[in-house]
Wavefront OBJ file of the C-alpha trace (Angstrom):
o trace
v 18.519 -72.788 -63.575
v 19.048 -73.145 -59.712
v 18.554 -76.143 -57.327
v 18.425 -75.591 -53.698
v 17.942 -78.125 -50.816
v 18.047 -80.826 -53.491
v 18.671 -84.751 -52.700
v 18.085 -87.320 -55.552
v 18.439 -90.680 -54.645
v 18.105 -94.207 -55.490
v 18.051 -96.906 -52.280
v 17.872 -100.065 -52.831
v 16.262 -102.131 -49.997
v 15.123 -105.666 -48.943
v 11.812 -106.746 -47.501
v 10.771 -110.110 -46.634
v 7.945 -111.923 -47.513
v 6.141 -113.001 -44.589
v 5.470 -117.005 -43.579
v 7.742 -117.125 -46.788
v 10.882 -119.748 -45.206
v 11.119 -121.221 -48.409
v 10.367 -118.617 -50.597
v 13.056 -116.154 -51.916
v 12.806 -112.981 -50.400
v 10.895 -109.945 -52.293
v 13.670 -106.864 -52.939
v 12.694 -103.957 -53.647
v 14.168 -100.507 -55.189
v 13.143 -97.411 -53.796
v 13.915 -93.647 -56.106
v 13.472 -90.709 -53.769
v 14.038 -87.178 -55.017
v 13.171 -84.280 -52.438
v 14.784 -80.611 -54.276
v 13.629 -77.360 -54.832
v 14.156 -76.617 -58.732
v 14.224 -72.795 -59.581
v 14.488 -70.369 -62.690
v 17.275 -67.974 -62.898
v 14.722 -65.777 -64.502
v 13.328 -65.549 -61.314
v 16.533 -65.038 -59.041
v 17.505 -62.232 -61.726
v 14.479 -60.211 -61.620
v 13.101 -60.434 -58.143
v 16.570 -61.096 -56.398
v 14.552 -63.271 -53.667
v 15.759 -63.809 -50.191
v 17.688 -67.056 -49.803
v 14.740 -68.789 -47.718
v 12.372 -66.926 -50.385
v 9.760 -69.531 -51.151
v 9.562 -69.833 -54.779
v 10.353 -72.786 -57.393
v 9.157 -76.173 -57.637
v 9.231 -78.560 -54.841
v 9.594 -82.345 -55.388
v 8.765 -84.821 -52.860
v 8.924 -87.974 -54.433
v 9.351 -91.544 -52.601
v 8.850 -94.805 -55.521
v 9.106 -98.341 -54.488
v 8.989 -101.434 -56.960
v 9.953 -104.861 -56.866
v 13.444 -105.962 -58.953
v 13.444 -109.699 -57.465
v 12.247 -112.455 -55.607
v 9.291 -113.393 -57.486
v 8.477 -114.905 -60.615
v 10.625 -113.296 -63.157
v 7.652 -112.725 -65.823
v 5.721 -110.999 -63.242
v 8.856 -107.998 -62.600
v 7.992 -106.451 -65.718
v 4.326 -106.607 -65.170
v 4.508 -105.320 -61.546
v 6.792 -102.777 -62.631
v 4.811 -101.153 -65.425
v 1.629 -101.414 -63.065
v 3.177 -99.309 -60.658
v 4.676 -96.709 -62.857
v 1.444 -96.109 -64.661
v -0.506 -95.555 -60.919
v 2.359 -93.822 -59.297
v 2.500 -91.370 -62.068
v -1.157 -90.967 -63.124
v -1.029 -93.052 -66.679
v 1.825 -91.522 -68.394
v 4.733 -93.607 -69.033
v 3.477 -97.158 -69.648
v 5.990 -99.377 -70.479
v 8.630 -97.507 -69.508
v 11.405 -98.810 -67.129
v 10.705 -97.203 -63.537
v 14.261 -95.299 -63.454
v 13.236 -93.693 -66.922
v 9.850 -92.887 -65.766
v 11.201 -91.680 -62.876
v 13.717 -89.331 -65.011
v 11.365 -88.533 -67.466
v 8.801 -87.266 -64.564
v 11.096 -84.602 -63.279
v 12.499 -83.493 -66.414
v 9.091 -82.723 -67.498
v 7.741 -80.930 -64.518
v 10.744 -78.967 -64.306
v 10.440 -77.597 -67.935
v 6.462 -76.999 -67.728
v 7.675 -75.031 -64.588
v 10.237 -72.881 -66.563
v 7.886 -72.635 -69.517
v 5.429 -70.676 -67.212
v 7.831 -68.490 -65.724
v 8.716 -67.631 -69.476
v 5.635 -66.489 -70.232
v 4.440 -64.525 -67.389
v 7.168 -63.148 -66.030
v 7.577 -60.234 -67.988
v 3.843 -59.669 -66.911
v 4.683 -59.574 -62.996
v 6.339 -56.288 -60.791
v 6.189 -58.761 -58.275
v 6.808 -62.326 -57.112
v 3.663 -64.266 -56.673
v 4.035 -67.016 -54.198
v 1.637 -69.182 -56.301
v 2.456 -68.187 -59.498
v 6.153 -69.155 -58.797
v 6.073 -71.846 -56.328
v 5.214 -75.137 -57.350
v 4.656 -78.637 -55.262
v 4.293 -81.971 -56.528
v 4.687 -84.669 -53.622
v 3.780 -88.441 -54.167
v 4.803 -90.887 -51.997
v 4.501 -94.679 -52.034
v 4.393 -97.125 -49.202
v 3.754 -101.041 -48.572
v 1.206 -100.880 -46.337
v 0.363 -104.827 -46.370
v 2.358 -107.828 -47.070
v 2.348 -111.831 -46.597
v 3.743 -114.423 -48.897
v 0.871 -114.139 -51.668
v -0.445 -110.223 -51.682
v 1.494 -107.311 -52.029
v -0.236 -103.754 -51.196
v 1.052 -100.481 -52.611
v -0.261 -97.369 -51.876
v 0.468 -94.109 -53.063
v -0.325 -90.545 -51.459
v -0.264 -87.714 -54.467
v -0.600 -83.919 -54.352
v 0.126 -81.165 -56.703
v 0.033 -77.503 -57.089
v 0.768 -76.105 -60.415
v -0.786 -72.312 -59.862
v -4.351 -71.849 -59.756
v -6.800 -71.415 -56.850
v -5.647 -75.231 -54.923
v -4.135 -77.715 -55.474
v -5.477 -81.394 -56.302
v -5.010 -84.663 -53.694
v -5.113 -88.224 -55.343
v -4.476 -92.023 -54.140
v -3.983 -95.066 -55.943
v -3.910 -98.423 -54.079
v -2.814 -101.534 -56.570
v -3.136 -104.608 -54.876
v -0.876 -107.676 -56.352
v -1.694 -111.470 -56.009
v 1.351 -112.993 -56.623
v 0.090 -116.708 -56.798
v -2.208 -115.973 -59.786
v 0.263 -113.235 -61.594
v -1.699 -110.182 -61.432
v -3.494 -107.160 -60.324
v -6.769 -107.678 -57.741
v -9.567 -105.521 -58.675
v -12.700 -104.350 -56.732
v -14.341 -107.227 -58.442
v -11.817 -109.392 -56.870
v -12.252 -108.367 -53.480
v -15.497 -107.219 -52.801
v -19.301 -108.871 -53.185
v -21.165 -107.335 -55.835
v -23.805 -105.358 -53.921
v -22.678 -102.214 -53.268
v -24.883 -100.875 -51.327
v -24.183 -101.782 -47.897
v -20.679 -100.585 -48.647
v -21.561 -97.332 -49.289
v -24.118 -97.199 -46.410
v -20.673 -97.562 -44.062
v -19.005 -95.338 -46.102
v -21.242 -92.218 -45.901
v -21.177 -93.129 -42.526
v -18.093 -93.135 -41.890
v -17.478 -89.942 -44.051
v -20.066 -87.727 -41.679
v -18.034 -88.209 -38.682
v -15.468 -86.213 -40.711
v -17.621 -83.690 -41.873
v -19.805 -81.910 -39.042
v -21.073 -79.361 -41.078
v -22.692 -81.600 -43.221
v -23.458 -84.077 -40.602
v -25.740 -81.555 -39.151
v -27.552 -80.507 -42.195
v -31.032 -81.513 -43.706
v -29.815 -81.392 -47.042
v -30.755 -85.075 -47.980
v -29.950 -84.717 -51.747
v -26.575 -83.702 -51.346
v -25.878 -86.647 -48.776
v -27.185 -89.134 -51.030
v -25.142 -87.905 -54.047
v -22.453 -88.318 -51.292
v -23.491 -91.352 -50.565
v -23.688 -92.601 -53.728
v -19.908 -91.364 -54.918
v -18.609 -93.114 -52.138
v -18.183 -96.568 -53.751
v -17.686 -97.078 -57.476
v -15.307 -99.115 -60.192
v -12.680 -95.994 -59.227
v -12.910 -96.301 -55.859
v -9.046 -96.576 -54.761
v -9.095 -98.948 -51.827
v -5.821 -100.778 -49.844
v -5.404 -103.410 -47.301
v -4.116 -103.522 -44.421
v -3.614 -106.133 -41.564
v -6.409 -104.557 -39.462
v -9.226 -103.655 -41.963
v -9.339 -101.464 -45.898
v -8.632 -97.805 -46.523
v -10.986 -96.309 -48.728
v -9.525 -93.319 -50.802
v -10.978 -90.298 -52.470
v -8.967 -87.906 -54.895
v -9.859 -84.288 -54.911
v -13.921 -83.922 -56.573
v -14.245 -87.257 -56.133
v -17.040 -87.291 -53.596
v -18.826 -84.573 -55.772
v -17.129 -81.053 -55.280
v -13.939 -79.789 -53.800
v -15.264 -78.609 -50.600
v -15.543 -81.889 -49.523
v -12.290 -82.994 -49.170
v -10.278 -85.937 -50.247
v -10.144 -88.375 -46.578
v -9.174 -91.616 -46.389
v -11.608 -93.685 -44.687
v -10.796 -97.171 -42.614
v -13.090 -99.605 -41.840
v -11.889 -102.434 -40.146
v -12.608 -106.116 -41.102
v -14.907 -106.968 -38.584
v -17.520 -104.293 -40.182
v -16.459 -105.254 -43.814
v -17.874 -109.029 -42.572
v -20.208 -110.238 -45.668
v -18.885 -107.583 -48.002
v -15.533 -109.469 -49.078
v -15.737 -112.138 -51.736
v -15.040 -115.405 -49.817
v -13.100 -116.489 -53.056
v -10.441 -113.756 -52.645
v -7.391 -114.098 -50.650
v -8.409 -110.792 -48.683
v -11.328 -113.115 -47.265
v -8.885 -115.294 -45.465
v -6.714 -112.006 -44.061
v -9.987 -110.497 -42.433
v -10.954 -113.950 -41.171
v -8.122 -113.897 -39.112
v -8.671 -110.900 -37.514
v -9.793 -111.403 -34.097
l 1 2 3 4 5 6 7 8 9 10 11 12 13 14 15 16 17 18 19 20 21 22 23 24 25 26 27 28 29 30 31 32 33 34 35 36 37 38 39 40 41 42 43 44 45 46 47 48 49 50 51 52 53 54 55 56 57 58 59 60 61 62 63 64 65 66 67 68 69 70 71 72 73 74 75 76 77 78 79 80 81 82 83 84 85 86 87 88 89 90 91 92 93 94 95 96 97 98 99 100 101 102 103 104 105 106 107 108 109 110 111 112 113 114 115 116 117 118 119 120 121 122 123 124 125 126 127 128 129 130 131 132 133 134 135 136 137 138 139 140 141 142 143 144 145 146 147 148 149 150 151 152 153 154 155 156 157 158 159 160 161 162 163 164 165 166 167 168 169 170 171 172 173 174 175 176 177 178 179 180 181 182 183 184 185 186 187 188 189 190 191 192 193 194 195 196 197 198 199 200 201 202 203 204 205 206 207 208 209 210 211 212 213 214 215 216 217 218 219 220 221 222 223 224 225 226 227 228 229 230 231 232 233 234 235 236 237 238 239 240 241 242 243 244 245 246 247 248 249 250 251 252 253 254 255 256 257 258 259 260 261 262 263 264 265 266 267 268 269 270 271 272 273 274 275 276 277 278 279 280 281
């Protein structure tokens, strides 16, 4: 097996906890890995050019907290951000492991499709041999008592496309745990999604300019739901859709901001967000 253009890191970095003087400061670890794994079998039987695209990429950028808040809440944060930044598998498993564990995995489901298709193949199929998987986290809001991770995912694995997904986990660290929806938004949806679909059209002229009213509202009505992945920011909320999510695949997966002044009366005053978008002037 060959790796090419490969850097695996681990960087660990501080960031500080804002209007947080007498608070300990948050640190952070951060695992990158960006390489291009690829199969001898491959390089033996195709003898591709150096720059020959082929293999599978990895673009991977993970961030989680080691420090500087309560101690019981590490483990918790941790394991909350390994199961969203790698789609479910792995809970309970330390983030390095995970991390590991990932790769390792991807890189032998790669090699066990090259095994059996290869003898099958007079030529080298750019999708059949070159894979991508690229997720990549950032902290896209922070103040001394909410933490917001966000997480951009795409893979392609052979197959017609490949599949986009988000996650957005939202932490409160005075009460200890994960925000929800429920935790941040009233409970009538409706006016949501009316903003939403809205907001979705600009992006989308085809349909935009279309009569077909069934399809919209189906739109419409995928736009907000208990999956919905959403994320603060200081200015407003990113609303996230994975690949089908609005309804089929020809419709994208777009990330779509409204800002807090036209998310007024649609966020719980009870939830620290409510305070963040008051402030907004």
């Amino acid at each position: 097996m060959k790796k090419s253009l490969s850097f695996l890191g681990i960087v660990a970095v501080t960031s500080l906890l804002l209007c947080s003087c007498d608070k300990p400061q948050v640190q952070f670890k951060t695992l990158t890995c960006n390489e291009v794994f690829k199969s001898e079998k491959v390089i033996e039987k195709f003898h591709p050019a150096e720059d020959a695209v082929h293999g599978i990429g990895f673009n991977l950028h993970f961030t989680y907290p080691v420090s500087g808040v309560d101690e019981a809440l590490i483990p918790v944060m941790q394991n909350a951000l390994v199961e969203s930044f790698f789609s479910g598998m792995y809970p309970g498993m330390e983030p390095e492991a995970a991390f590991d564990t990932f790769i390792q995995a991807n890189r032998q489901d790669y090699l066990n499709e090259i095994d059996a298709c290869i003898g099958d193949c007079d030529e080298m199929v750019g999708g059949l041999f070159s894979w991508k998987i690229y997720i990549v986290d950032t902290i896209c809001f922070q103040n001394d008592r909410l933490i917001q991770f966000q997480t951009d995912g795409y893979g392609y694995t052979g197959g017609a496309h490949g599949t986009t997904w988000y996650t957005g986990v939202l932490f409160d660290l005075e009460q200890g745990r994960m925000l929800t929806s429920d935790d941040v938004f009233v409970s009538d949806a409706e006016p949501l999604k009316d903003l939403l679909i809205e907001e979705y059209l600009k992006t989308n002229e085809e349909l935009r300019n279309s009569d077909d009213a069934s399809n919209i509202a189906g739109i419409r009505n995928n736009t907000w739901n208990g999956q919905t992945h959403f994320a603060i920011t200081d200015d407003g909320i990113y609303f996230m859709y994975d690949s089908y999510a609005l309804g089929y695949y020809a419709l994208g997966s777009p990330k779509l901001f409204l800002s807090y002044d036209r998310l007024k009366g649609l966020i719980r005053e009870d939830s620290p967000v409510y305070d963040i978008a008051n402030a907004v002037k």
